[in-house]
N, C-alpha and C positions, 0 to 999 in steps of 0.2 A: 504494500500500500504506500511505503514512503515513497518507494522509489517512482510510483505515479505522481505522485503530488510534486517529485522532485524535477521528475522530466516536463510538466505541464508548466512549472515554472520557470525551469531552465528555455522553455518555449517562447513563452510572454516577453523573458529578458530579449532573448535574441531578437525578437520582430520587435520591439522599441527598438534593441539598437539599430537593426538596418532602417528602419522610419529615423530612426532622428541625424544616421549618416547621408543621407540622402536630401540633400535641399534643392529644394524647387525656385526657380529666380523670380524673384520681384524686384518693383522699382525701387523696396526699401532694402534690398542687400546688393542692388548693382552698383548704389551710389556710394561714390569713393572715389584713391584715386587706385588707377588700373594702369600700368605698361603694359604697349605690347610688345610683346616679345617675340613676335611670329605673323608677318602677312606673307598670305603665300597665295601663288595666283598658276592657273592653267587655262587651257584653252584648246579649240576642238583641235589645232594644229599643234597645240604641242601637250599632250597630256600629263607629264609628268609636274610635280609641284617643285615651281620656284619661288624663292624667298624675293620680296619684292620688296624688301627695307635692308638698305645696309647696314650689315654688324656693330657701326660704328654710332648707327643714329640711335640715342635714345628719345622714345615718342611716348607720351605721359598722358593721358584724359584721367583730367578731373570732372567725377559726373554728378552733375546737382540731383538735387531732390525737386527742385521746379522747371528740370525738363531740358537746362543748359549741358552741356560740354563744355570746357577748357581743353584744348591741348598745346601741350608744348612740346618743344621736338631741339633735345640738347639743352633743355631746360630755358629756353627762349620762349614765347607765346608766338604762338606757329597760329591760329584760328580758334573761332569758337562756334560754335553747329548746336543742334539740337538730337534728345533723343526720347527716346518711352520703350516700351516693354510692356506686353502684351501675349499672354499665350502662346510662347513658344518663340516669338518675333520679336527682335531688337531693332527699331528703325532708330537709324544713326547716319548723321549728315544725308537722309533723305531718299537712304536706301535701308529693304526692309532686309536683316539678315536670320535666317534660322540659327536660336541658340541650339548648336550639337552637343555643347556640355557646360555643367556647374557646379562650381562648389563656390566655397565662400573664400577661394583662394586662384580661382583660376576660371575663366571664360573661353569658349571656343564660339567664334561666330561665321556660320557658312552661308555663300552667297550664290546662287546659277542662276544666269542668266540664257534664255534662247531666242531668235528672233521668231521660230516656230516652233513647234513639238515636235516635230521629226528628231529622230539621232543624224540624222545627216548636214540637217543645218548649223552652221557655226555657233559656240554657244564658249562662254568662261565661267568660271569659278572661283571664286576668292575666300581663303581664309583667314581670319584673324584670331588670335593667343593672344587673351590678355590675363596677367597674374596681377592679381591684389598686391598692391606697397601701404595702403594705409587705411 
C-alpha cells in the first residue's frame, strides 16, 4: 500500500515539475533586454543556413512592456521598431515571426516567406537567437 501512495506521489511531483519547466511566452516574460546571438538566413537557391550578422557585431533589443524596441548594435543606438506577441507570433519591426522556442533564457524566432505555395517558387527563411542578458 505505501508503495502506491508513494509512486502516485512521486507522479504528481514529476508533472508539476515538467509544467513549471516548461514556459509559455508572453508579453510579460519577452520584455527585457535580449542579444542576438544568431540570424541566420536561406533561401530556395541556397539552402543551407548562413549566419547573417558578423561575429564581431554585438546587437542588443531592449523590449518595452508598451510595445517599443531599442536596439543597439556595439552598444550604439542603431533604431527603435515596435513589437507584440500573440499566440505563437512575434511581430517585430513589422514582420510577423513564428516563436520555435522558449525559455526564460533564450528565444528562437523563425520567418518563411513564398511568393506562392508551390515548392518550386522562390521562397527564404530567416532565423533569429536571442538569449536573455537582463
Amino acid at each position: 500500500m505505501k508503495n502506491k501512495h508513494f509512486f502516485a506521489f512521486a507522479v504528481v511531483i514529476a508533472l508539476v515539475l515538467i509544467g513549471a519547466s516548461c514556459s509559455k511566452p508572453s508579453e510579460k516574460n519577452i520584455v527585457g533586454k535580449w542579444q542576438l546571438v544568431s540570424y541566420q538566413y536561406r533561401d530556395s537557391s541556397n539552402t543551407e543556413w548562413r549566419e547573417f550578422v558578423e561575429s564581431k557585431e554585438t546587437i542588443v533589443g531592449e523590449f518595452h512592456n508598451d510595445g517599443k524596441v531599442i536596439v543597439f548594435k556595439n552598444g550604439k543606438l542603431d533604431y527603435e521598431t515596435i513589437w507584440s506577441y500573440n499566440d505563437g507570433v512575434i511581430m517585430f519591426d513589422h514582420f510577423d515571426y513564428n516563436m520555435e522556442e522558449f525559455s526564460s533564457k533564450k528565444m528562437v524566432w523563425v520567418i518563411k516567406k513564398s511568393d506562392n505555395l508551390s515548392d518550386d517558387d522562390p521562397w527564404f527563411e530567416e532565423r533569429r537567437i536571442w538569449e536573455k542578458t537582463k
